[in-house]
C-alpha positions in Angstrom: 74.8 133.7 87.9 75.5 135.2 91.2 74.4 138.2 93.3 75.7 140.3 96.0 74.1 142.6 98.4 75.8 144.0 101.5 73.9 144.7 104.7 74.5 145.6 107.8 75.5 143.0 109.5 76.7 140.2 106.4 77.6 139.7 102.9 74.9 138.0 101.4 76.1 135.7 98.1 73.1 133.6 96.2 73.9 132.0 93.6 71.9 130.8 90.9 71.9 127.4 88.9 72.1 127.8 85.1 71.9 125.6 82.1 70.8 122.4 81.9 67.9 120.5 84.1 67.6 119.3 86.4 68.8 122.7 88.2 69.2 122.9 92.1 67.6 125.3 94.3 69.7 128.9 94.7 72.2 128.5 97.3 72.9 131.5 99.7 76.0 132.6 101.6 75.7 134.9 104.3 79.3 135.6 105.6 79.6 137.5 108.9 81.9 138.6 110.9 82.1 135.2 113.2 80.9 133.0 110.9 79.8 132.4 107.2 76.1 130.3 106.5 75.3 128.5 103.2 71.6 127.7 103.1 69.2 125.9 100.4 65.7 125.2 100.1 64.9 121.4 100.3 61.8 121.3 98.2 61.1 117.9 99.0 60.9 118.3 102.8 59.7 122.0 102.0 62.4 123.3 104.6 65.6 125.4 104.2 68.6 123.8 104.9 71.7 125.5 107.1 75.1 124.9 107.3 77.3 126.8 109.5 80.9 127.5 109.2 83.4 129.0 111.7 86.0 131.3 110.1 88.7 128.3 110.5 86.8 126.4 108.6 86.3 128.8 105.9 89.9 129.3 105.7 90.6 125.7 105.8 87.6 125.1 102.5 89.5 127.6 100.7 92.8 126.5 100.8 91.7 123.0 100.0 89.9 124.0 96.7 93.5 124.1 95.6 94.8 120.9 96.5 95.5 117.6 95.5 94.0 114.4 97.9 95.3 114.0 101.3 95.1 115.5 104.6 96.5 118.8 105.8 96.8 121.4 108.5 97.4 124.9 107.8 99.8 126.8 109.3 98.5 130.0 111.1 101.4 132.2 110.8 101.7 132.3 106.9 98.9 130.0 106.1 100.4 127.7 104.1 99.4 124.1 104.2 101.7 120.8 105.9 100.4 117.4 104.6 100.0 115.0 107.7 101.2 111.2 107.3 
């Protein structure tokens, strides 16, 4: 299960684990315009946990949730993706 909320200044994406235990922690995505976050609560330091992405980055997770092993570099023009030897 997942929710979004816009505000001003970010998308915000949590989403929730379902189904069987052990669950994790909810998991939120705040995508702005320069960046996107993904943060979780570490219960067993009791802190929250941030990662930071640029928007190259994000590009470059989303284009390799769709391919096989190897290494690549997207091309910006058309971003389509060159394996590198």
């Amino acid at each position: 299960m997942f929710t979004i909320e816009h505000d001003f200044d970010a998308t915000v994406v949590t989403l929730m684990d379902e189904g069987q235990s052990p669950l994790q922690e909810d998991i939120t995505v705040n995508a702005f315009e320069e960046c996107v976050t993904v943060e979780q609560y570490d219960p067993r330091t009791d802190q929250l946990q941030k990662i930071t992405f640029s928007m190259a980055q994000v590009r470059d997770m989303a284009a390799a949730l769709n391919l096989p092993e190897g290494i690549y570099s997207l091309t910006p023009a058309d971003g389509s993706t060159t394996p590198k030897a």
